[in-house]
C-alpha positions as CSV (number, residue, x, y, z in Angstrom):
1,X,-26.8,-95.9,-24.6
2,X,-25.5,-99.9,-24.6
3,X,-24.6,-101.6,-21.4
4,X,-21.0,-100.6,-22.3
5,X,-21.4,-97.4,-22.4
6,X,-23.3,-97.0,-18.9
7,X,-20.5,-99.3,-17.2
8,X,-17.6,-97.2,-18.8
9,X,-19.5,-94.1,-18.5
10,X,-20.0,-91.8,-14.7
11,X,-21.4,-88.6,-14.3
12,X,-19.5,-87.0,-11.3
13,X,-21.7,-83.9,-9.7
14,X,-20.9,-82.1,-6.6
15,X,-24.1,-80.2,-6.4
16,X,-25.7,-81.3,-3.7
17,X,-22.3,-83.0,-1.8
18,X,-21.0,-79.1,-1.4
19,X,-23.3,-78.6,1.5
20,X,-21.5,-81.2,2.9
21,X,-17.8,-81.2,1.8
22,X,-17.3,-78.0,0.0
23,X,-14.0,-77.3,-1.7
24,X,-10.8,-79.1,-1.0
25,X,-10.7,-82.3,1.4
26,X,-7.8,-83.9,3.0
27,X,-7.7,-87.7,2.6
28,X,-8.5,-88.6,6.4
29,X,-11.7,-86.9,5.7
30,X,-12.7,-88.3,2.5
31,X,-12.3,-92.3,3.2
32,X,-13.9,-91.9,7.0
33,X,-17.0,-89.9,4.8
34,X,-16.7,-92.3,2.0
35,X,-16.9,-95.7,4.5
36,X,-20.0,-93.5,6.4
37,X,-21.8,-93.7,2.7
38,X,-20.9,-97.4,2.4
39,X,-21.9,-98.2,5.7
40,X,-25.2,-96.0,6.0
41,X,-26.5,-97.4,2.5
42,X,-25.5,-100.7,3.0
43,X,-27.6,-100.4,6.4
44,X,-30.6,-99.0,4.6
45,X,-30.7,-101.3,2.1
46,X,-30.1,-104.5,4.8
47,X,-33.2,-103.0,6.0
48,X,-35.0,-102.9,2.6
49,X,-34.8,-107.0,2.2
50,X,-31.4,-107.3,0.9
51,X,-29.4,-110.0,2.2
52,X,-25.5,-110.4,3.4
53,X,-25.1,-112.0,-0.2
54,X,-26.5,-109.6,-2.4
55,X,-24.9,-106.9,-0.3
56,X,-21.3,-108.3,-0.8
57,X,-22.1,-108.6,-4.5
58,X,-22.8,-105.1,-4.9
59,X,-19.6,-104.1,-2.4
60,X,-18.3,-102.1,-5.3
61,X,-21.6,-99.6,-5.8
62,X,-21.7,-98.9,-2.2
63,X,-18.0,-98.4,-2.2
64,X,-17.9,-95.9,-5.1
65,X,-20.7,-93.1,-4.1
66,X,-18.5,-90.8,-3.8
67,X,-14.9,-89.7,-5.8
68,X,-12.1,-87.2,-5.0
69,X,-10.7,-85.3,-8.2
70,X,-7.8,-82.5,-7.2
71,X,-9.2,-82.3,-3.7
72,X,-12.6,-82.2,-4.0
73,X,-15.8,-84.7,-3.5
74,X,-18.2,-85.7,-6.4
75,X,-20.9,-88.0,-5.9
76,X,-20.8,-91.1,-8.9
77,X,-24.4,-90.6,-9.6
78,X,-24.1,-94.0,-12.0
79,X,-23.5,-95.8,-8.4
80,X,-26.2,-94.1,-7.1
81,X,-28.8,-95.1,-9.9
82,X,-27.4,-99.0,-9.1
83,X,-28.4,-98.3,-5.8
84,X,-31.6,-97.7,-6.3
85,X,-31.6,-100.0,-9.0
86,X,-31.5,-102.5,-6.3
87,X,-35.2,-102.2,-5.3
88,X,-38.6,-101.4,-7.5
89,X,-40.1,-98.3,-8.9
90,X,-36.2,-97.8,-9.7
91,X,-37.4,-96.2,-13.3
92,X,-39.4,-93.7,-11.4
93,X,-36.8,-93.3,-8.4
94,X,-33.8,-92.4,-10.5
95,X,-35.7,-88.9,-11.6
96,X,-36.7,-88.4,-8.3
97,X,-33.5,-88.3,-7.1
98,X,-32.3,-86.0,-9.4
99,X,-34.8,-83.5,-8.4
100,X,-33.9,-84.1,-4.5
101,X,-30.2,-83.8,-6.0
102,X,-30.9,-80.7,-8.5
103,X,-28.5,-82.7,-10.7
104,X,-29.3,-83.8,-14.2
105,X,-28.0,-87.7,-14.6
106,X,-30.7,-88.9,-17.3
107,X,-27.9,-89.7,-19.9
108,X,-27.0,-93.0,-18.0
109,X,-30.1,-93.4,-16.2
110,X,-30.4,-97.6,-16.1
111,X,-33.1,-99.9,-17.2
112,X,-35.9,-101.3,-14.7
113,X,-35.1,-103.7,-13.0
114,X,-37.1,-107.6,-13.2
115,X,-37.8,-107.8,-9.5
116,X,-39.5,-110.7,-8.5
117,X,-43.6,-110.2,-7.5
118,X,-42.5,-111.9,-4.1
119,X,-39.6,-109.5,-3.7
120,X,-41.6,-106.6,-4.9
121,X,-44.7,-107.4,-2.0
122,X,-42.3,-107.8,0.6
123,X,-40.7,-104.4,-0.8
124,X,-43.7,-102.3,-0.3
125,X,-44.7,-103.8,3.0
126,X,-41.1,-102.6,4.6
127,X,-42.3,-99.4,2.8
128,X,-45.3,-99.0,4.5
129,X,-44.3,-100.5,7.8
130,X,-41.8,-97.6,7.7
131,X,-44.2,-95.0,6.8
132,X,-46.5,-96.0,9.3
133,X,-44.2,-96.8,12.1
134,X,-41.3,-93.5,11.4
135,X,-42.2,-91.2,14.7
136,X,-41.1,-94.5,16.8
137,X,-38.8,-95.2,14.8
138,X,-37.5,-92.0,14.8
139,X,-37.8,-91.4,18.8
140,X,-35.9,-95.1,19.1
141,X,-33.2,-93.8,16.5
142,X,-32.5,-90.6,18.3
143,X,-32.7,-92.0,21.9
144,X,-30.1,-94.9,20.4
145,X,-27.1,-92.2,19.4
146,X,-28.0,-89.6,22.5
147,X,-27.1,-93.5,24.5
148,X,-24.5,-94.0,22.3
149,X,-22.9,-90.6,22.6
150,X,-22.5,-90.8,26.1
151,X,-20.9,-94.3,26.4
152,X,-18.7,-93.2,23.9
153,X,-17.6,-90.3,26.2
154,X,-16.8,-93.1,28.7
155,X,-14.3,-94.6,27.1
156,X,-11.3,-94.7,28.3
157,X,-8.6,-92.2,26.5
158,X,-5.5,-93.7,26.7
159,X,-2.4,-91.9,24.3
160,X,-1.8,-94.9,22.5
161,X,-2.3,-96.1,18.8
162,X,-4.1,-98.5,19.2
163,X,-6.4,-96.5,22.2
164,X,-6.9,-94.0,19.6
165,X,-7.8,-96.5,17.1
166,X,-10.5,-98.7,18.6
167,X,-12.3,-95.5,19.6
168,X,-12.8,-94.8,16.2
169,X,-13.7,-98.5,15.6
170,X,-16.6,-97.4,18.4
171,X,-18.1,-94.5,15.9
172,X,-17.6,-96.5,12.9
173,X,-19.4,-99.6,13.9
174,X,-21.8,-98.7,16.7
175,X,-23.1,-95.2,15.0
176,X,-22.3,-95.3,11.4
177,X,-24.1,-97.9,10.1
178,X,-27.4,-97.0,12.5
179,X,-27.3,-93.9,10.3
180,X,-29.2,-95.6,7.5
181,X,-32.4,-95.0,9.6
182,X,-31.0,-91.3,8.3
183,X,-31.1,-92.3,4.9
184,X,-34.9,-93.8,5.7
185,X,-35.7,-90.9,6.1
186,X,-33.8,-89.1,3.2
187,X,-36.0,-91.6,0.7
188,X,-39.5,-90.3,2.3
189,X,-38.0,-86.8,1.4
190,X,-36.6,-87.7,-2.2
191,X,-40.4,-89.7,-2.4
192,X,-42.5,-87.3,-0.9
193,X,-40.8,-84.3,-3.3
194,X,-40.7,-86.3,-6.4
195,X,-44.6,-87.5,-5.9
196,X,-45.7,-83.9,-5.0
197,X,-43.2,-81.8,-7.6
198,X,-44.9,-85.1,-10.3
199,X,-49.1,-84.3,-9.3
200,X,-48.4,-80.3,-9.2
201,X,-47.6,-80.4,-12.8
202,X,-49.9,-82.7,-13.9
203,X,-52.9,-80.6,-11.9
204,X,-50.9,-76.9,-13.0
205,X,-49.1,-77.6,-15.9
206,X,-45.1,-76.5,-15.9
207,X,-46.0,-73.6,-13.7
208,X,-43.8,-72.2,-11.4
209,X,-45.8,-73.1,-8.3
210,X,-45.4,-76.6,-9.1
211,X,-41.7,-76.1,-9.9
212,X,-40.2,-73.9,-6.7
213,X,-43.5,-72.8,-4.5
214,X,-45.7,-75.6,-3.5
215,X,-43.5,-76.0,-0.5
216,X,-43.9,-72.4,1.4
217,X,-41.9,-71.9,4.5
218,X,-40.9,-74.7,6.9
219,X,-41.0,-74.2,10.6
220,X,-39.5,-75.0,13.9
221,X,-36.4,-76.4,12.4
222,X,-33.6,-77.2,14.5
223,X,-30.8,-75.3,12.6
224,X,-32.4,-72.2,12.9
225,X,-32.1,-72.4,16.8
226,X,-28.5,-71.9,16.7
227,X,-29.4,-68.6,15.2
228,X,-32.1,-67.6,17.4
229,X,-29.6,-68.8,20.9
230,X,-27.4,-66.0,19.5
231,X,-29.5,-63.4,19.5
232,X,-31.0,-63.8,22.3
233,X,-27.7,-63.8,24.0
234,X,-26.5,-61.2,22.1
235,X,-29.8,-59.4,23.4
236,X,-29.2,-59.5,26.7
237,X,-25.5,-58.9,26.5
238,X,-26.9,-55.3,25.2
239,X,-28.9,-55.1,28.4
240,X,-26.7,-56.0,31.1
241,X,-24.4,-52.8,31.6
242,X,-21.9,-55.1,33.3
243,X,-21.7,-57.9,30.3
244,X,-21.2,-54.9,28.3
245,X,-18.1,-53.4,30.0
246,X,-16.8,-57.4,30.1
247,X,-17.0,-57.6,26.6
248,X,-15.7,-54.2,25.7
249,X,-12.5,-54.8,28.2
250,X,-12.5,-58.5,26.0
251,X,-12.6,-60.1,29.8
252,X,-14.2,-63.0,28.5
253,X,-12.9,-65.7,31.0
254,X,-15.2,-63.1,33.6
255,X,-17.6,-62.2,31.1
256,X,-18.5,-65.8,30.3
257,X,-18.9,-66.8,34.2
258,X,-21.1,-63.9,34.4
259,X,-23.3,-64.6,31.9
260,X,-23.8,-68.6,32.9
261,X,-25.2,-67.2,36.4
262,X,-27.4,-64.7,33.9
263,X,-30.9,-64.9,33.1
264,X,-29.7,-66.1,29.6
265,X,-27.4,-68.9,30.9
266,X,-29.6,-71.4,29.9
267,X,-29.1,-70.3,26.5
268,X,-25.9,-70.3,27.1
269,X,-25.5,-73.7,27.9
270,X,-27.9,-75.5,25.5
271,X,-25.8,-73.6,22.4
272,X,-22.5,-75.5,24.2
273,X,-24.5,-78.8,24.5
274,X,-26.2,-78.3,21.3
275,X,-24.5,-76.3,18.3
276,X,-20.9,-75.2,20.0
277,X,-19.9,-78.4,17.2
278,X,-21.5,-76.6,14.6
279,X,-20.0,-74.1,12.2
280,X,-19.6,-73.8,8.2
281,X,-16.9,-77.0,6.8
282,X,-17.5,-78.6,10.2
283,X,-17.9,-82.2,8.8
284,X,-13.9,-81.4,7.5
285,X,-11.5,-83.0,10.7
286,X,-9.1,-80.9,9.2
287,X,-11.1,-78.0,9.6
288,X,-11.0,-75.5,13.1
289,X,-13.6,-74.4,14.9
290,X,-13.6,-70.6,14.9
291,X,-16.5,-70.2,17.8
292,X,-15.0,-73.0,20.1
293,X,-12.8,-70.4,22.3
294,X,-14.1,-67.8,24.0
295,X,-12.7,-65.0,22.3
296,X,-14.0,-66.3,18.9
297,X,-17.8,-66.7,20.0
298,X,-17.6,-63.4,21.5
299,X,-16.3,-61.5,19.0
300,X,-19.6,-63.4,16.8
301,X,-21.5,-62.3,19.4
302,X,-20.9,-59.0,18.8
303,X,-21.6,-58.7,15.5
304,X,-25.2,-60.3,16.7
305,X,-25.2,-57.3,19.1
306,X,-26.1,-54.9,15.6
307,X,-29.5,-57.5,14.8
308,X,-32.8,-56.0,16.1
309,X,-34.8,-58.4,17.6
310,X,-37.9,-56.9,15.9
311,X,-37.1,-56.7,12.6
312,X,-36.4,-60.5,13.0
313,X,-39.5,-61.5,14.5
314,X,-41.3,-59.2,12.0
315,X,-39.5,-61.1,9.1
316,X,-40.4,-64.1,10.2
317,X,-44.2,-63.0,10.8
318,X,-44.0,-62.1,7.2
319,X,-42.6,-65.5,5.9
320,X,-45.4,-66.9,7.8
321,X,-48.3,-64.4,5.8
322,X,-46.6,-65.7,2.2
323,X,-46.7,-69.2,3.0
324,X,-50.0,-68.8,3.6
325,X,-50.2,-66.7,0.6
326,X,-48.7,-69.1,-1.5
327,X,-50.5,-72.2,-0.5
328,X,-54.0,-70.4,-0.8
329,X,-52.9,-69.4,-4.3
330,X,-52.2,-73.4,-4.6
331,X,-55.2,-74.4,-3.2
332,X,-57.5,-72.3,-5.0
333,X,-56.4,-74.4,-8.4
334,X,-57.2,-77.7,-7.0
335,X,-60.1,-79.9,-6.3
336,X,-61.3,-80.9,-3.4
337,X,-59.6,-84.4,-3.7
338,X,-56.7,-82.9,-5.2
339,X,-56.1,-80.3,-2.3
340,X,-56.6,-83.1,0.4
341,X,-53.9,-85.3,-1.1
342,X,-51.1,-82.1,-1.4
343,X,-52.2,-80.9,2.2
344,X,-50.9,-84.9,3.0
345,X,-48.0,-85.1,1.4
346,X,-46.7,-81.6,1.8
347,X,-47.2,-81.9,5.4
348,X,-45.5,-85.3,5.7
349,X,-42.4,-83.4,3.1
350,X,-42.6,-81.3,5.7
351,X,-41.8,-83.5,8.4
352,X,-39.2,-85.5,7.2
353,X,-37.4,-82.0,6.5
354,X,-37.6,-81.0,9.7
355,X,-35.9,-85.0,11.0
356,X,-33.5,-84.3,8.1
357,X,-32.1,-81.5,9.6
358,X,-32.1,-82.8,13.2
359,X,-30.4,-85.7,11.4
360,X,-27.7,-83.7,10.0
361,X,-27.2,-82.0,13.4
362,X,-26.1,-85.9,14.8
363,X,-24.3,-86.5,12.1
364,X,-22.3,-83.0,13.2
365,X,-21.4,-84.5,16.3
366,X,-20.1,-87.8,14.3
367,X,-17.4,-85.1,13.0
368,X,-17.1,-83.4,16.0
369,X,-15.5,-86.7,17.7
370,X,-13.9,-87.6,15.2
371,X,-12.1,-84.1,14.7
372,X,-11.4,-84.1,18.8
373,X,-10.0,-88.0,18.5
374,X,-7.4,-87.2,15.6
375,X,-6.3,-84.2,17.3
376,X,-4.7,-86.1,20.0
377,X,-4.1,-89.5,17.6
378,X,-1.9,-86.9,15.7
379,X,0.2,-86.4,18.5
380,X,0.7,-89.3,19.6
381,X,2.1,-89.8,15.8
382,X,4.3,-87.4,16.4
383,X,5.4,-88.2,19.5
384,X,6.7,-91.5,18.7
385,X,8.3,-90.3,15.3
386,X,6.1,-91.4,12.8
387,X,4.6,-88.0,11.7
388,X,6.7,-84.6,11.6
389,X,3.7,-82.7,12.8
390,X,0.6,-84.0,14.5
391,X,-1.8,-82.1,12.2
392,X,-0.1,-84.4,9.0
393,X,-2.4,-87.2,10.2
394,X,-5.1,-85.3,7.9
395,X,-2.7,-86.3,4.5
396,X,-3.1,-90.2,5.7
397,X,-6.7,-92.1,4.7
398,X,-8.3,-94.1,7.6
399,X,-6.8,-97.5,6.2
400,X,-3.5,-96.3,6.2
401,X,-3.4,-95.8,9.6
402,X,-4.7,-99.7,11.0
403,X,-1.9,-100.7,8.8
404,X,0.1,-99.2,12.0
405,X,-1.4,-102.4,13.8
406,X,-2.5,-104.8,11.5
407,X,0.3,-105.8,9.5
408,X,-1.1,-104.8,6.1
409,X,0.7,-102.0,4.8
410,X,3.8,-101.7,2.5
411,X,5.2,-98.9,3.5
412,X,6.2,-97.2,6.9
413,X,7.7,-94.0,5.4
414,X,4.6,-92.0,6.6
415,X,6.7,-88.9,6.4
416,X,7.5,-89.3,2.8
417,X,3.9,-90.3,2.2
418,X,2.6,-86.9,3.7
419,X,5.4,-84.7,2.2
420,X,4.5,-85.8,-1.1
421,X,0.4,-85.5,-0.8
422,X,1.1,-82.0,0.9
423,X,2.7,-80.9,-2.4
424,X,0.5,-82.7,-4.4
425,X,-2.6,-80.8,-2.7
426,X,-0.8,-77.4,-2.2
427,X,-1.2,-77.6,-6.3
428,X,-5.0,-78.6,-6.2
429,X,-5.4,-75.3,-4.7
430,X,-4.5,-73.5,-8.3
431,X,-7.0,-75.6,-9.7
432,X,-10.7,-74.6,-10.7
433,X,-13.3,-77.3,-10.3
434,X,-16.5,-78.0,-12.3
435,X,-19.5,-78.9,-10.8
436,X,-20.6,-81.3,-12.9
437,X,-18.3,-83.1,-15.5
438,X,-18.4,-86.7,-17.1
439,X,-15.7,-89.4,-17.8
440,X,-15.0,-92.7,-19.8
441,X,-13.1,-95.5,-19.5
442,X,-9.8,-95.7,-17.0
443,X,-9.5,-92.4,-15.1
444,X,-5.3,-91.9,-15.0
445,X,-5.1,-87.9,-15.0
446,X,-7.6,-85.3,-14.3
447,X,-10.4,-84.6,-16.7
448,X,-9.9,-81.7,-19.0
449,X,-12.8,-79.7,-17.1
450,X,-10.4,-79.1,-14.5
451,X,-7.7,-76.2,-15.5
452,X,-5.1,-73.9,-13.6
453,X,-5.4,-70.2,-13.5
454,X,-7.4,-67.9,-12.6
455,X,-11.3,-68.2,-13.6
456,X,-12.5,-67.1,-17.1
457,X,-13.4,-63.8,-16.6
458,X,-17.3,-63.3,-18.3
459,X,-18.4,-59.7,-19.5
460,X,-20.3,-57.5,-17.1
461,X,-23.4,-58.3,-16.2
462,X,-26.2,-56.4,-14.7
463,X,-29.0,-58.9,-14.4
464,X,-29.1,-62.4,-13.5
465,X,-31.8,-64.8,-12.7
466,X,-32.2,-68.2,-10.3
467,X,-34.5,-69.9,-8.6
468,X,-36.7,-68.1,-6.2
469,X,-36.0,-70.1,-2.5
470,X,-37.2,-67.5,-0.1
471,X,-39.5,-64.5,-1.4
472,X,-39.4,-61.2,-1.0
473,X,-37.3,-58.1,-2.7
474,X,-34.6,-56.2,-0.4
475,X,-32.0,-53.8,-2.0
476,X,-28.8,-53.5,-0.3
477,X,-24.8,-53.8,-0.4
478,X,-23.2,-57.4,-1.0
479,X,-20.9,-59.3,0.4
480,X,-18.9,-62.2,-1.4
481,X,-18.0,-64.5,0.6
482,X,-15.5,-67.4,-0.6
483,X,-14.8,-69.0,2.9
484,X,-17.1,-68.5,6.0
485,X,-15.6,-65.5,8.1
486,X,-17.3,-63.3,10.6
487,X,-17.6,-59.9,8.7
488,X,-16.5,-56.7,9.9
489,X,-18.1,-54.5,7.4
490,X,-21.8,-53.7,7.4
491,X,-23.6,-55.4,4.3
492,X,-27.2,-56.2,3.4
493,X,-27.1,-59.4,1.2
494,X,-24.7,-62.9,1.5
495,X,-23.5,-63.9,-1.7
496,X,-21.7,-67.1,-1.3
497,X,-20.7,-70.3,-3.7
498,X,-23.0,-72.9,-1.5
499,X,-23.8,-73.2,2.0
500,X,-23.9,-76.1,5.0
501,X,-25.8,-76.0,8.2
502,X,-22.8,-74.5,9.5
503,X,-23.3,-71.1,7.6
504,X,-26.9,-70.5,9.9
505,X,-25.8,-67.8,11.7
506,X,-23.7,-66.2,9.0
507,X,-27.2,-67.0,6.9
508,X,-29.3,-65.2,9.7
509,X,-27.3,-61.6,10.0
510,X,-28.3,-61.0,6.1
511,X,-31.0,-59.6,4.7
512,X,-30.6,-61.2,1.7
513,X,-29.2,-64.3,0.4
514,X,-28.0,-65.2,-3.3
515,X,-26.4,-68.7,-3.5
516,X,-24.4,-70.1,-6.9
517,X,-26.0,-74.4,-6.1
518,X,-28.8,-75.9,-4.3
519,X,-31.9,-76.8,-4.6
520,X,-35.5,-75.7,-3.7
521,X,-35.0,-78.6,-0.5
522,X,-31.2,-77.2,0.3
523,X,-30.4,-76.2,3.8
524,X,-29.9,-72.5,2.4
525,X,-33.4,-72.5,1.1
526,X,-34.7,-74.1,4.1
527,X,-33.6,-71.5,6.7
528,X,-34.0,-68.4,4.7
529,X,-37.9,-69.4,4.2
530,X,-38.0,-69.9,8.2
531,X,-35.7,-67.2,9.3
532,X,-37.9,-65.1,6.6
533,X,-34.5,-63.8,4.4
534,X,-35.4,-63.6,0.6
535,X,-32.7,-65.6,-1.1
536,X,-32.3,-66.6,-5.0
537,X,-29.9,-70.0,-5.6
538,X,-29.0,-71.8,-8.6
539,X,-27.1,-68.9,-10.3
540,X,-23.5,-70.1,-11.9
541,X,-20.9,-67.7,-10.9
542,X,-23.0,-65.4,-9.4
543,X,-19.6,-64.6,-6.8
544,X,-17.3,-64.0,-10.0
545,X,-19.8,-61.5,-11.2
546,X,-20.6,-59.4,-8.3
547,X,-18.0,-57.7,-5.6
548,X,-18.1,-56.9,-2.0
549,X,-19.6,-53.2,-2.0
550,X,-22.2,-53.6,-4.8
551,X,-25.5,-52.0,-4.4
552,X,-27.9,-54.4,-6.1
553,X,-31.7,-55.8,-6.2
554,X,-32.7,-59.1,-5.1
555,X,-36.1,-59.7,-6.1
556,X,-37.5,-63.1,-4.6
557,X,-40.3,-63.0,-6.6
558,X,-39.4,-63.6,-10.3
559,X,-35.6,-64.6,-9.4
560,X,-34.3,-61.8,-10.9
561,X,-30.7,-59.9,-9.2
562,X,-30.2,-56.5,-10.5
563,X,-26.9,-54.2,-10.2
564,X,-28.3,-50.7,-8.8
C-alpha cells in the first residue's frame, strides 16, 4: 500500500473500545473521552522522550484516536499505529497491539521508523527505568489521585457557569493527563502479551495453549470485590431475621441504618466508598446509576440473596486446580530456560493486569465526577434559559460549552443546537453498527456498513464456536441481555454483546458466560477465570442467534456452544 493510500485510508474498530463506551454516546461524553485519550497519550509519550515540539507536530494523531459514526465510538487504529510509530520496535509494536486489541489492522500497518541510535538508547533506558521502578511508581500514581480526589471534593460548588466550568478544568488538567502513568502500564500489558503469546508459538507451534491458555486464572483482582461485597451482604441479610423482615416490608431507609450498625457494615461502607460509582455504561455522563438509591441496590441485593456462598467458593477452588492444570501442561513442554523466562513474564502480565484493572476502577471515578458536575451544570443551564431541560447539556460537546465564557463560539441558539442533535440521534438508534469497517478519502455521510432495519436474520444454528476465556462445561437456560438490567427470571448462562467492569456483578450471578467481542485479556475473561464462571467470547451474533429460555451447552474447553 503507497503512502497515499495509508494517509487516505483508516480502519475504524470498536472491539476493544465497547468495554468502554458501548453503543450509542451523547456528544458531551465523546469529546471529554476523546480529550482524556489526547491528553493521557500525549502524557505517556512526554514521558517517553518526546518533546513540546514534536508533540504539537503530531497534535492531529493524538487528536483523532477515537471517531463517532451514528452514535457510536471507533478507535482510528491508523492514528494508533502513528502513535507508536513515534518510538522504536514500532514494526514489532503495531502487531502487538493488535493482539492486546483483538483487532486485525495489518492492511495499513506503517513502515519502521529511522530513529536515531541516540534517541533509540535513551528510549530503552526510560523503558527499563520504568520496568524497574513501576511498584513506586505505581504506589506514587495512586497516592497522587486518592490526594487529588479529595481536594477536588473541596472545592467550592458554587451554581454558576463559570463555577461549574473551572471544576471541570480541575479533572481535566490536574488528573487527566497523570493518567498516562495508566497507559505506562497498558504498554507493559500489550509488551508483556505480545512477547509471551510470540515465544509460546515459537516453543509450541500454533497450538492453542500458546493462542488462549498460557495465561490461566488471574487473582485478587479488584473488580471482582464488588462481587464478593455483595454477597457477603447479601449473606448476612439472609441471616439476620430483622434485615429480612426490612427488606421484605422494602423499609430500606430502616433497613439500611440497620445494616451499617451490623456486623457486615464494613462491607457496607467500603462498596459506597469503593464501587457505589461502578455499574455497566458508567463511563457514559449520560448514563444513570441504577444501584445509587437505596431501593435499586436492594432490590440487586436480593437477587444476590439466591447465590450460595459455597458453590462460589467451590468454583473458585476449581479455577484455581485448572490454572494449575493448565500451566503444568505448559510447563511440561518447555526447557528449563524456557519455563524460567514464561514463569517471569507471565507473572509480571499478571501484574500489570491486576494495576489495569485498579486503573480502570480510578478512571470510574473520573466519570463519576464528571456525571455528578453536569448534573447540576445542566441546571444551571436551564435555569438561566439557555437549555429547555437540564439533561440537554449531554447533546452539547465540552467546547461548546467554554464558548459560554470565552467568546469563541458562533452561535447562542443552544436550544436549536440540541433540538436538532436530539433528532439526529433519536434516528442513530434505527441504525445497526459494524464492528469493524474501513473508509477512504473525505468522510461526508456514513459508510455503507452502517444500514437501517432490523438485523439480517441468519438461518438456525445449533452449534457455534469462540474462544475458550474461562474453562469448564455447564448446561443451562440463557439469558440475552441487550442492555445491563437486574433479571427477574432464573437463568444459568449470560449471553451478552460485550461487557465493562460495570457488568461484574451481573457477570458473577451466572454460571456461564458467552460474550459476541473481546479478547483473551478483556475484563469479561478476566473475572470469569477468577470468579471461576466458564465463559466463550469472540462469537459474532451469538445474541441474534440464541433467545432468553434456551437450554444449551457451553463447553469451555474446545469453545464449542450447543442448543440442547
Amino acid at each position: 500500500m503507497s503512502h497515499e493510500d495509508i494517509d487516505s485510508t483508516k480502519i475504524w474498530d470498536s472491539s476493544n473500545l465497547a468495554e468502554s463506551f458501548p453503543g450509542i454516546v451523547l456528544p458531551l461524553t465523546f469529546s471529554i473521552a476523546r480529550r482524556g485519550y489526547e491528553l493521557a497519550y500525549k502524557s505517556q509519550a512526554y514521558s517517553a522522550g518526546l518533546d513540546w515540539f514534536q508533540l504539537e507536530a503530531n497534535h492531529r494523531t493524538f487528536n483523532a484516536m477515537t471517531g463517532l459514526f451514528a452514535g457510536r465510538m471507533y478507535y482510528d487504529l491508523v492514528s494508533w499505529y502513528k502513535f507508536i510509530g513515534l518510538f522504536p520496535n514500532n514494526k514489532q509494536n503495531q502487531k502487538y497491539l493488535d493482539e492486546q486489541l483483538e483487532t486485525l489492522g495489518s492492511e495499513v500497518y506503517l513502515p519502521a521508523q529511522n530513529h536515531s541510535l541516540s534517541y533509540k538508547l535513551s528510549f530503552w533506558i526510560r523503558v527499563a527505568k520504568r520496568a524497574i521502578f513501576f511498584e513506586r511508581e505505581r504506589k506514587k500514581y495512586w497516592l497522587y489521585l486518592d490526594t487529588t480526589f479529595k481536594y477536588y471534593d473541596q472545592i467550592p460548588k458554587e451554581e454558576s457557569i463559570h463555577s461549574h466550568l473551572n471544576r471541570y478544568s480541575y479533572l481535566e488538567q490536574m488528573i487527566v493527563p497523570h493518567m498516562g502513568r495508566a497507559v505506562d502500564n497498558d504498554f507493559f500489558v500489550m509488551s508483556y502479551n505480545g512477547m509471551l503469546k510470540k515465544l509460546l508459538r515459537k516453543w509450541l507451534g500454533e497450538s492453542t495453549e500458546a493462542q488462549h491458555d498460557f495465561l490461566g486464572a488471574l487473582h485478587d483482582v479488584i473488580s471482582t470485590r464488588q462481587a464478593t461485597l455483595l454477597l457477603d451482604i447479601a449473606t448476612y441479610l439472609k441471616s439476620d431475621q430483622k434485615a429480612s423482615l426490612f427488606l421484605k416490608d422494602n423499609k430500606y431507609d430502616l433497613l439500611d441504618k440497620h445494616l451499617i450498625s451490623s456486623p457486615v457494615g464494613e462491607c457496607l461502607q467500603e462498596y459506597r466508598s469503593d464501587f457505589l460509582h461502578r455499574y455497566a455504561e458508567d463511563q457514559k455522563i449520560e448514563s444513570v446509576n441504577p444501584l445509587g438509591s437505596l431501593q435499586g441496590f436492594y432490590s440487586f441485593i436480593r437477587t444476590y440473596m439466591k447465590l450460595s456462598p459455597d458453590e462460589i467458593s467451590t468454583r473458585r477452588n476449581e479455577a484455581k486446580f485448572q490454572e494449575k492444570e493448565r500451566t503444568n501442561s505448559i510447563l511440561k513442554k518447555l526447557n528449563t530456560w524456557q519455563r524460567i523466562i514464561y514463569k517471569i513474564i507471565l507473572n509480571r502480565l499478571k501484574n500489570h493486569l491486576r494495576i489495569r484493572e485498579k486503573n480502570r476502577l480510578y478512571r470510574g471515578k473520573v466519570y463519576a465526577h464528571l456525571r455528578e458536575l453536569f448534573i447540576q451544570f445542566g441546571k444551571v443551564l436551564n435555569n438561566q434559559k439557555i437549555l429547555d431541560d437540564p439533561k440537554d447539556v449531554h447533546y452539547l460537546d465540552i467546547e461548546e460549552l467554554f464558548q459560554l465564557i470565552n467568546g469563541s463560539g458562533y452561535s447562542d441558539d443552544f436550544k436549536g443546537l440540541v433540538s436538532a442533535r436530539k433528532t439526529k440521534y433519536e434516528s442513530y438508534k434505527e441504525i445497526n453498527a459494524p464492528h469493524r469497517f474501513i473508509t477512504k478519502g473525505a468522510l461526508t455521510e456514513l459508510p455503507k456498513e452502517f444500514h437501517k432495519g432490523a438485523p439480517k436474520k441468519e438461518k438456525s444454528r445449533k452449534k457455534f464456536k469462540g474462544i475458550v476465556a474461562s474453562p469448564g462445561v455447564v448446561y443451562g437456560k440463557v439469558m440475552v441481555l441487550e442492555k445491563p438490567i437486574i433479571p427477574t427470571e432464573p437463568f444459568d448462562i449470560l449471553v451478552v454483546s460485550h461487557t465493562d467492569p460495570g457488568w461484574t456483578p451481573l457477570i458473577a450471578l451466572s454460571k456461564g458466560l458467552i460474550v459476541e467481542r473481546g479478547g483473551i485479556l478483556s475484563h469479561a475473561a478476566i473475572v470469569t477465570r477468577e470468579l471461576g464462571i466458564p465463559s466463550i467470547i469472540g462469537i459474532e451474533g451469538i445474541t441474534t442467534h440464541l433467545r432468553n429460555g434456551q437450554q444449551v451447552k457451553l463447553d469451555a474447553t474446545t469453545g464449542v456452544i450447543e442448543v440442547v
